[in-house]
Backbone bond lengths (Angstrom), bond angles and torsions (degrees), N, CA, C in turn:
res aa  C-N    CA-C-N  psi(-1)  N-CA   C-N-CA  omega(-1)  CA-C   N-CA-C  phi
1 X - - - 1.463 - - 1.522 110.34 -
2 X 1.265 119.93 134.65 1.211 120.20 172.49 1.531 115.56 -122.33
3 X 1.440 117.63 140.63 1.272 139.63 -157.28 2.027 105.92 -44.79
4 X 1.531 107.62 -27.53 1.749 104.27 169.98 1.191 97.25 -79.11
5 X 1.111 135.58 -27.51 1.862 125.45 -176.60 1.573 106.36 -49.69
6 X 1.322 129.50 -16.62 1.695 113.16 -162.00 1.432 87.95 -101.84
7 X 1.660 124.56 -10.94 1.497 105.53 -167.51 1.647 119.79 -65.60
8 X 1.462 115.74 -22.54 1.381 123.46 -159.96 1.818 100.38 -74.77
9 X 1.869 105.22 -45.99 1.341 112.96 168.65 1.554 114.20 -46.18
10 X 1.282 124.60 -57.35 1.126 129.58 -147.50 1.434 111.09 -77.59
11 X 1.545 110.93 -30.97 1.660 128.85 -163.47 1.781 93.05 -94.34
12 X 1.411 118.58 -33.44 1.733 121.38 159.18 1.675 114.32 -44.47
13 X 1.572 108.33 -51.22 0.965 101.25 -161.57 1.467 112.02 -94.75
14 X 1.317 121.16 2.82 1.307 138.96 -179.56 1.678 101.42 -81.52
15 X 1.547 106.69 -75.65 1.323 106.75 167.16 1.806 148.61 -50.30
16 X 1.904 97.31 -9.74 1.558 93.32 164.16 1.463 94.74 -96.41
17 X 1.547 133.40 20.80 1.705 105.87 147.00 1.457 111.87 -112.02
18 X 1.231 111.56 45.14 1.620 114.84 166.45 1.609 111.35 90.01
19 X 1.383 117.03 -0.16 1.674 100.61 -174.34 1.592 124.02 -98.55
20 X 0.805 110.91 151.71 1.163 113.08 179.19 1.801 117.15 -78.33
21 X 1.050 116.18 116.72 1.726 118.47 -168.62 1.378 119.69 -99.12
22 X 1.241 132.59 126.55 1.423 141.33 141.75 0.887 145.71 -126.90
23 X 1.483 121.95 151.07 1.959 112.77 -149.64 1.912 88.85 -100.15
24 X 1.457 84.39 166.97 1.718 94.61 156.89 1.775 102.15 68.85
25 X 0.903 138.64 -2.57 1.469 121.82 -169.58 1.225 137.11 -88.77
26 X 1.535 100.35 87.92 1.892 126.51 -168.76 1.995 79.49 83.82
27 X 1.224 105.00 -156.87 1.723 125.28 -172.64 1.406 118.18 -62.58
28 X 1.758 101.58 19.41 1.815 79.76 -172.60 1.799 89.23 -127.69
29 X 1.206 119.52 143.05 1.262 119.78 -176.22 1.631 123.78 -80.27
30 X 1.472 91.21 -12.82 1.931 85.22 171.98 1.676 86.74 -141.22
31 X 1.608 124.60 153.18 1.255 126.13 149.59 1.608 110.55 -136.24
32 X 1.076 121.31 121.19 1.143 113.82 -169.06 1.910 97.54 -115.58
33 X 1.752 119.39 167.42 1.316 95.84 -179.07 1.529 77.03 -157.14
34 X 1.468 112.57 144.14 1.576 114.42 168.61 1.944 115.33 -138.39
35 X 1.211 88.24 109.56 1.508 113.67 -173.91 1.797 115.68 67.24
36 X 1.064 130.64 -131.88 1.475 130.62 143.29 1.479 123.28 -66.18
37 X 0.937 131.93 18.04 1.719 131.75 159.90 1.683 97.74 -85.91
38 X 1.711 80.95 140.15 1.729 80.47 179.82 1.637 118.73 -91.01
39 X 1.253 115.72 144.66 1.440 139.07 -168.35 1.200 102.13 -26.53
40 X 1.603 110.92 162.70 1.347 131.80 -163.44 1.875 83.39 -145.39
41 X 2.054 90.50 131.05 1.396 87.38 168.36 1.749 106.35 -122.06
42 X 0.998 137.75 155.35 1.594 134.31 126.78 0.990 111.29 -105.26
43 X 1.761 85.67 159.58 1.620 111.30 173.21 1.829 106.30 -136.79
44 X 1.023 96.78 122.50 1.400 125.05 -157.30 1.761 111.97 -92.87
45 X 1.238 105.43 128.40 2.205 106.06 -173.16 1.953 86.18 -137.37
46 X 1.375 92.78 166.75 1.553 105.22 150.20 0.923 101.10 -83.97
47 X 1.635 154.00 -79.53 1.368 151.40 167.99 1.444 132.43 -46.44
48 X 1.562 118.10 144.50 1.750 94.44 152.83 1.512 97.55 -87.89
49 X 1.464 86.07 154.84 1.706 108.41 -168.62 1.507 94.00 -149.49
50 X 1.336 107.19 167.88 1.510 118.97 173.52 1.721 101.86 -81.57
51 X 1.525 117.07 -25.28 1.337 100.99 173.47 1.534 119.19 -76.32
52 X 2.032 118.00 6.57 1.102 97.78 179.91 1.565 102.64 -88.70
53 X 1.369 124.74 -31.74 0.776 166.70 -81.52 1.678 62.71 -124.80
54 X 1.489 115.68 -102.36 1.679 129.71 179.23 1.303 107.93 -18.78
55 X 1.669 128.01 -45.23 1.555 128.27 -172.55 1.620 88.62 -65.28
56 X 1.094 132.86 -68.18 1.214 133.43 -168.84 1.664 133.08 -43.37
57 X 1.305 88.83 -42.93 1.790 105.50 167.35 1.267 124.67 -60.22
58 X 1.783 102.16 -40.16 1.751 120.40 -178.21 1.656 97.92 -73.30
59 X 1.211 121.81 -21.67 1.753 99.05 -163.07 1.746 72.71 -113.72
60 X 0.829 149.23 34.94 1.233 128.58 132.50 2.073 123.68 -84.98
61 X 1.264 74.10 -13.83 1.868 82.07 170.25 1.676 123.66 -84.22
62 X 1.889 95.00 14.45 1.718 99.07 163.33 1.654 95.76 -147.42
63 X 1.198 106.04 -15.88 1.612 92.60 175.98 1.619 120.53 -144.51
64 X 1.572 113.58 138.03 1.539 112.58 -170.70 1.578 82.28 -46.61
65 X 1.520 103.59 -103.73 1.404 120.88 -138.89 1.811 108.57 -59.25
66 X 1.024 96.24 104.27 1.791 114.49 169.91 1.543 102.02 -122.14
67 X 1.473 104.73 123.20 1.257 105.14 158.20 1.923 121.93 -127.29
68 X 1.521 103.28 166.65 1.893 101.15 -171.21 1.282 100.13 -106.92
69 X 1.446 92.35 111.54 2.194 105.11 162.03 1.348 125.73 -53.04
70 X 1.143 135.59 124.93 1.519 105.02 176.35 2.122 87.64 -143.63
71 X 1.476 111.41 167.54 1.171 121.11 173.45 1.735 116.31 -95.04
72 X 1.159 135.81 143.66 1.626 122.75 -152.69 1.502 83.63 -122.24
73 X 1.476 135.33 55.10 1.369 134.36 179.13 1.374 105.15 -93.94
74 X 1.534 106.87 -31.69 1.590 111.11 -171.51 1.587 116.25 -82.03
75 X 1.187 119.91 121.51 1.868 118.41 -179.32 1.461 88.59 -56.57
76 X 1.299 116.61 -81.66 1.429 143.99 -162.46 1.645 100.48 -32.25
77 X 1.563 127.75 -61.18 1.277 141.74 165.11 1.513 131.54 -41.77
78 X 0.854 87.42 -45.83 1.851 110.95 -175.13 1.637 107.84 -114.34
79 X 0.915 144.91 -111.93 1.457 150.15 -151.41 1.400 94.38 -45.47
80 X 1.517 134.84 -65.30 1.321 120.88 -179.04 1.018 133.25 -38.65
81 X 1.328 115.90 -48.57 1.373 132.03 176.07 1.516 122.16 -96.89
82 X 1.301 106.02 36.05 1.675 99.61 -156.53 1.473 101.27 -87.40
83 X 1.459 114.95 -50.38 1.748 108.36 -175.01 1.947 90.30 -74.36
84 X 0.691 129.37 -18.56 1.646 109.55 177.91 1.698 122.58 -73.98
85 X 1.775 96.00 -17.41 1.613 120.07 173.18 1.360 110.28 -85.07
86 X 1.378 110.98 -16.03 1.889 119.86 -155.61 1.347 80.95 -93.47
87 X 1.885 112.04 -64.84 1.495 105.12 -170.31 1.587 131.90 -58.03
88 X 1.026 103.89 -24.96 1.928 111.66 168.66 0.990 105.80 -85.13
89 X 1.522 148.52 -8.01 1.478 120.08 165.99 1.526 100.86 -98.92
90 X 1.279 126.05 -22.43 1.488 114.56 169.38 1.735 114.22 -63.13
91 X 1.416 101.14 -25.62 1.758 103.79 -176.00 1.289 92.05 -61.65
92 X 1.884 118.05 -54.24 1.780 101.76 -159.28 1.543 104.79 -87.54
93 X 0.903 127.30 32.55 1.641 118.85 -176.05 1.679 118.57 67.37
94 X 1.300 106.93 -5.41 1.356 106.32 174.37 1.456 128.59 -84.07
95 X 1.949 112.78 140.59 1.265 100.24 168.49 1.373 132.03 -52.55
96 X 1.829 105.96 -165.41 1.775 113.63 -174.90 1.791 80.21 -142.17
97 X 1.060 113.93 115.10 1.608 102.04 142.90 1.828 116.34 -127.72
98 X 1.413 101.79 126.92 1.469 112.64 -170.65 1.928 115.34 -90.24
99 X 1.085 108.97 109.95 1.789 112.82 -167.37 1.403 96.79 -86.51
100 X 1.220 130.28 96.80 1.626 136.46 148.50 1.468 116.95 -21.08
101 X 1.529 118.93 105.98 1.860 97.26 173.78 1.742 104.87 -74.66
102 X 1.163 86.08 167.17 2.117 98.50 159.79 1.691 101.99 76.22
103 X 1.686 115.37 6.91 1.201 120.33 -142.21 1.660 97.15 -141.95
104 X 1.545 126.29 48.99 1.229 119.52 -156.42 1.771 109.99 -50.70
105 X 1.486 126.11 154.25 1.368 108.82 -172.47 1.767 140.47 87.93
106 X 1.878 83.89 -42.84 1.829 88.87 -173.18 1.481 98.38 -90.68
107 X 1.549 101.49 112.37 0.887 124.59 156.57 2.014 129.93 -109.51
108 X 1.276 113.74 144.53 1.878 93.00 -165.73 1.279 86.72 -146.68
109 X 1.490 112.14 136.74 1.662 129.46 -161.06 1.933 95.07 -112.82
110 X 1.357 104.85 108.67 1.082 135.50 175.61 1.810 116.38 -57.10
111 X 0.930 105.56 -48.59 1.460 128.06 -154.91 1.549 100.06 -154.94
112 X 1.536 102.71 144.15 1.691 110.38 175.14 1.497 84.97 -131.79
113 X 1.704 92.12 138.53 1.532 102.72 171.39 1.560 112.21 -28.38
114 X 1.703 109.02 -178.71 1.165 103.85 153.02 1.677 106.17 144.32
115 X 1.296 120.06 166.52 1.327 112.93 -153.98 2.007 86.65 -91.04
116 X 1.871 92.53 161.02 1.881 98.21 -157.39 2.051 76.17 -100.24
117 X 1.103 108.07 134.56 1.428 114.86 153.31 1.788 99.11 -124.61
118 X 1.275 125.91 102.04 1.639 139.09 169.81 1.495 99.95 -56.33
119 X 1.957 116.27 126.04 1.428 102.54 134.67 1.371 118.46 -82.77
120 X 1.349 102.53 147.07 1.438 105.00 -177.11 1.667 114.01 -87.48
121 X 0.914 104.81 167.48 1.867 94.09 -170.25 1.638 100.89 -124.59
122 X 1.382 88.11 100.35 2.015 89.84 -174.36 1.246 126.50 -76.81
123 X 1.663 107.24 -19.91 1.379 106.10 176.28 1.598 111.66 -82.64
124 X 1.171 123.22 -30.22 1.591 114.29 171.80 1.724 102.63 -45.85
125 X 1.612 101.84 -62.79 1.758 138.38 -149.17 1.740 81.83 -43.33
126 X 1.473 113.65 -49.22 1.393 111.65 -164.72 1.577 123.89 -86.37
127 X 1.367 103.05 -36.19 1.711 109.28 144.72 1.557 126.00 -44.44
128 X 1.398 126.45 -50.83 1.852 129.39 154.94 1.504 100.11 -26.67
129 X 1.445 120.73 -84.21 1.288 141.22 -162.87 1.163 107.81 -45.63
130 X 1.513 119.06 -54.64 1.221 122.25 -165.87 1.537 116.52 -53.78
131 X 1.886 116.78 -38.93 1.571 161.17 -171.23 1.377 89.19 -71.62
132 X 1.509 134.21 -70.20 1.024 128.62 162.70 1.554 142.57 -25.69
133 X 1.428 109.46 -63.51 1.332 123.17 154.94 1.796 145.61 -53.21
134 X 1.405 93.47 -27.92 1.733 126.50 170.03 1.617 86.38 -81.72
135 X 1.554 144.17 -68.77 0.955 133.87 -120.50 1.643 99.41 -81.82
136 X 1.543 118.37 125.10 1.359 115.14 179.79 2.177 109.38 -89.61
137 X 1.331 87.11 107.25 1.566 102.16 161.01 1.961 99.48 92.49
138 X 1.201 111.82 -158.87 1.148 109.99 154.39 1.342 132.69 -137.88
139 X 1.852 126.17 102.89 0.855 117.62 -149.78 1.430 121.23 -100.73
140 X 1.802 104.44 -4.97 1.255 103.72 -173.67 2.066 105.29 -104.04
141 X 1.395 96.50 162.54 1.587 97.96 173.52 1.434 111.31 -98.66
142 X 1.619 114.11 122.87 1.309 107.91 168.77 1.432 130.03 -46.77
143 X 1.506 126.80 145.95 1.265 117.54 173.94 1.257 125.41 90.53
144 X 1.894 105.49 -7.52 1.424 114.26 172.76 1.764 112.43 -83.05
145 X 1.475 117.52 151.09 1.110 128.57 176.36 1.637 114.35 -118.90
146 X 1.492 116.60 160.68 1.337 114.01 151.92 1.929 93.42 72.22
147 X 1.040 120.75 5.32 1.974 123.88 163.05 1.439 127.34 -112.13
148 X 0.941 108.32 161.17 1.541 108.57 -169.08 1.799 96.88 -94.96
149 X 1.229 103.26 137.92 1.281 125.60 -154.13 1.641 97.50 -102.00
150 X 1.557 99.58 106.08 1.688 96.54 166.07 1.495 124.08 -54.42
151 X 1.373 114.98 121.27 1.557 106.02 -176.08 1.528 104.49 -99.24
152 X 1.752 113.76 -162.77 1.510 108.22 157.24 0.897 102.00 -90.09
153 X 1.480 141.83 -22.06 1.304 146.10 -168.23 1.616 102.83 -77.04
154 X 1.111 121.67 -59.96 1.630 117.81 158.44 1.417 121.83 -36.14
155 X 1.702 114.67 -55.51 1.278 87.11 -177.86 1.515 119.05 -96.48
156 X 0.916 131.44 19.34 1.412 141.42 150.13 1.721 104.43 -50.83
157 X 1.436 106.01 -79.59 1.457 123.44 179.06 1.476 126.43 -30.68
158 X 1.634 108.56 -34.21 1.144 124.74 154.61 1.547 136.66 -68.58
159 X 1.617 88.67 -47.40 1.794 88.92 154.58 1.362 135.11 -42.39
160 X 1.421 102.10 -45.26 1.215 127.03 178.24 1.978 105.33 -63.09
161 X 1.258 105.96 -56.27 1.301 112.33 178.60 1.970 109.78 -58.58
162 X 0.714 116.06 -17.66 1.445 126.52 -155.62 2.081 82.19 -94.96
163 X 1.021 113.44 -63.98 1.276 116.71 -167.29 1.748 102.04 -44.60
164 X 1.295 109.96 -68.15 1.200 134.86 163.86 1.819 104.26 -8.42
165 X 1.160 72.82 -83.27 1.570 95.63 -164.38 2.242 112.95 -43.89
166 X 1.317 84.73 -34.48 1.638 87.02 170.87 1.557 122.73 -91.42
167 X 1.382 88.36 -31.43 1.840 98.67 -177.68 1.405 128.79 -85.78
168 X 1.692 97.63 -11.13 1.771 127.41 -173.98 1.621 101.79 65.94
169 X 1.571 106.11 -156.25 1.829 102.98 -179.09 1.437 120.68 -54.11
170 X 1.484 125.05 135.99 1.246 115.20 171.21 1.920 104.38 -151.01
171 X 1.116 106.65 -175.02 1.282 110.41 -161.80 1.491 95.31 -85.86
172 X 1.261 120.12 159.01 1.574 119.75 159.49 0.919 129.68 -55.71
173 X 1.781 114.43 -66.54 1.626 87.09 158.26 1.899 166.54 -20.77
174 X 1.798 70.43 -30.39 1.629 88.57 -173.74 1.637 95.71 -77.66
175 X 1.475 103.78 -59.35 1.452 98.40 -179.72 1.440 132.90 -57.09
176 X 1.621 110.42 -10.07 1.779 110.71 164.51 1.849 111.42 -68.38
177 X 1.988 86.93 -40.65 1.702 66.57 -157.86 1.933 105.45 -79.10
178 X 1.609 99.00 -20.84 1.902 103.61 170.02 1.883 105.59 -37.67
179 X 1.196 102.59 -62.44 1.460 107.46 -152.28 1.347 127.23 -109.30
180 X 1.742 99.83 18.19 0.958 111.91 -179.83 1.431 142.05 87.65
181 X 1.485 124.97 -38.33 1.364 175.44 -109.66 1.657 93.45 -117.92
182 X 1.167 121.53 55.17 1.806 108.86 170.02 1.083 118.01 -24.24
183 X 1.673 107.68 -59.87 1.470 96.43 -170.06 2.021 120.80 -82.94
184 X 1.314 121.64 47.26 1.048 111.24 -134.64 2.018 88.68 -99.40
185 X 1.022 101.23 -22.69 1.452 104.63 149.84 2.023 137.36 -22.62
186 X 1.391 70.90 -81.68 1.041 71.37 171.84 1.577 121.05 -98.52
187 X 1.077 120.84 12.58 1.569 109.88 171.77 1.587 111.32 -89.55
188 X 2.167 116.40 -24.10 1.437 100.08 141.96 1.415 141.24 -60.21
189 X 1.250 122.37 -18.01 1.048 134.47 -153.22 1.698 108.33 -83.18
190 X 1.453 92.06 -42.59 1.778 116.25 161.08 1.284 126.35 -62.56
191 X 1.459 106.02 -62.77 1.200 108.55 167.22 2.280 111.79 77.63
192 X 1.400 97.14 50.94 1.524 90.24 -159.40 1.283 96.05 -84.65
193 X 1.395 137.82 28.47 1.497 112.71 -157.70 1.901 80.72 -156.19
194 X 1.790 121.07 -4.39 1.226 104.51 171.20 1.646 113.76 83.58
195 X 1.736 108.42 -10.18 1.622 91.05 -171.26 1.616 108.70 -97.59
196 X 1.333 104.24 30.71 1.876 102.82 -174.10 1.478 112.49 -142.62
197 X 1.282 125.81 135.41 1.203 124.54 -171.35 1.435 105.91 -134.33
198 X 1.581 131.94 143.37 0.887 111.95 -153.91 2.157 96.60 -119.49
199 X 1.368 99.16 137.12 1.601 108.38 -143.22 2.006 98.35 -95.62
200 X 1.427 109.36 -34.37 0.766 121.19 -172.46 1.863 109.75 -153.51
201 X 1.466 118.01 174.42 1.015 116.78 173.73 1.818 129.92 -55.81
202 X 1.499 119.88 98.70 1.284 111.57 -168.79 1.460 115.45 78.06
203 X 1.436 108.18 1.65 1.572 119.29 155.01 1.362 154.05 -91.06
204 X 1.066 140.24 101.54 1.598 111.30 -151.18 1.920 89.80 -124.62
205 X 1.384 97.39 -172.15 1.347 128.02 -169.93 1.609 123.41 -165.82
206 X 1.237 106.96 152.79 1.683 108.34 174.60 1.043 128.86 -73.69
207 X 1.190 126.07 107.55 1.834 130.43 170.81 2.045 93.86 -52.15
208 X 1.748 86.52 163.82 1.305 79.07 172.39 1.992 112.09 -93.03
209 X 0.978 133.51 11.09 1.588 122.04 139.36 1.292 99.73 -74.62
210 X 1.438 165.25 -8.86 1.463 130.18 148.47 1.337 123.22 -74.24
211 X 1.594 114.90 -31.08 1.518 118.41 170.50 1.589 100.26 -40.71
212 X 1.393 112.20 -53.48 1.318 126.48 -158.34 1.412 120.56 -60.64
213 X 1.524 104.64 -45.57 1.369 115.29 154.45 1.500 128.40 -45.90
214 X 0.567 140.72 -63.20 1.893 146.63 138.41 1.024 138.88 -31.33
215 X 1.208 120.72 -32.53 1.580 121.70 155.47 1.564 103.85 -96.28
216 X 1.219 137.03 22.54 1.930 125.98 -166.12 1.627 113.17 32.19
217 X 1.229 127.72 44.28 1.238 137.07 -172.57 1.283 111.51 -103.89
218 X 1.529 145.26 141.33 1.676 127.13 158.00 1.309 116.19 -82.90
219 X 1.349 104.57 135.17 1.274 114.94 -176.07 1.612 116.60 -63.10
220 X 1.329 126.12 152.16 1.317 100.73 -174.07 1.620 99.66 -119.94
């Protein structure tokens, strides 16, 4: 497929809603205009790309409604990334129109321009903060992949393990008010990380993956 192949779809599907279509005019690859409503542009890729992305932004600096053509042949291109493609063109106000291959014509408009008003999502927003505020120091490096990510919840768990580990079994309580750890209760009680076993009533102790955890040792 080559990038003029979507024009015939796109200018089809432009023209059964009344507009009048033309390619090429100055930097924008489609402008279509119907009666006194003001113009409608696309800009047309085989891919979404960040370079469609830039064509799209620039012809919004003469006209609202711009929308980005793209062909939905690619799994990898399209379906993977599709609400992550949906949500960035709703952020910039730009349309979605999706060109069907094997399908001369079918074209299906995803998204209509339009101004972005975000809900904000407070219960995540306040969960971040919360992660933030618990988290003592900073232990991880931005930008790392493929590592296990110090949490507060980790290093709490460790606190907890650390107490453990010198004092042997003890009650929860003891280990909230030892180590600080309010919630230290129940993070034995859970046990998400395997290093606590519980020995007696309201008692726990270190498995040996928690020994292990605390000294950097493998458990055997």
């Amino acid at each position: 497929m080559r990038e003029a192949d979507l024009y015939a779809p796109v200018k089809a599907h432009l023209e059964a809603q009344g507009y009048d279509v033309k390619a090429e005019i100055g930097d924008c690859d489609v402008l279509a205009r119907r009666g006194e409503e003001p113009p409608v542009v696309v800009e047309m890729k085989l891919t979404f790309s960040l370079a469609l992305v830039m064509q799209g932004v620039a012809r919004q600096t003469m006209f609202d409604h711009v929308y980005l053509a793209v062909p939905v042949s690619s799994e990898r291109g399209w379906k993977l990334r599709y609400r992550d493609i949906l949500r960035l063109c709703r952020r910039l106000g730009l349309g979605l129109l999706a060109v069907k291959p094997g399908d001369p014509g079918a074209v299906e408009a995803h998204l209509d321009p339009g101004p972005y008003a975000p809900r904000r999502n407070a219960v995540k927003a306040g969960r971040l903060v919360r992660e933030f505020d618990r988290r003592v120091g900073d232990p991880n490096t931005g930008g790392t992949t493929g590592m296990v990510r110090m949490t507060a919840y980790r290093q709490e768990a460790l606190r907890c393990a650390a107490h453990l580990g010198a004092h042997g079994p003890s009650k929860a309580a003891d280990v909230a008010a030892a180590s600080g750890v309010a919630r230290a209760g129940r993070i034995l009680n859970d046990d998400h990380y395997g290093w606590f076993e519980r020995v007696d009533r309201g008692i726990y102790a270190l498995t040996p993956k928690g020994t292990a955890a605390t000294t950097g040792e493998t458990p055997r």
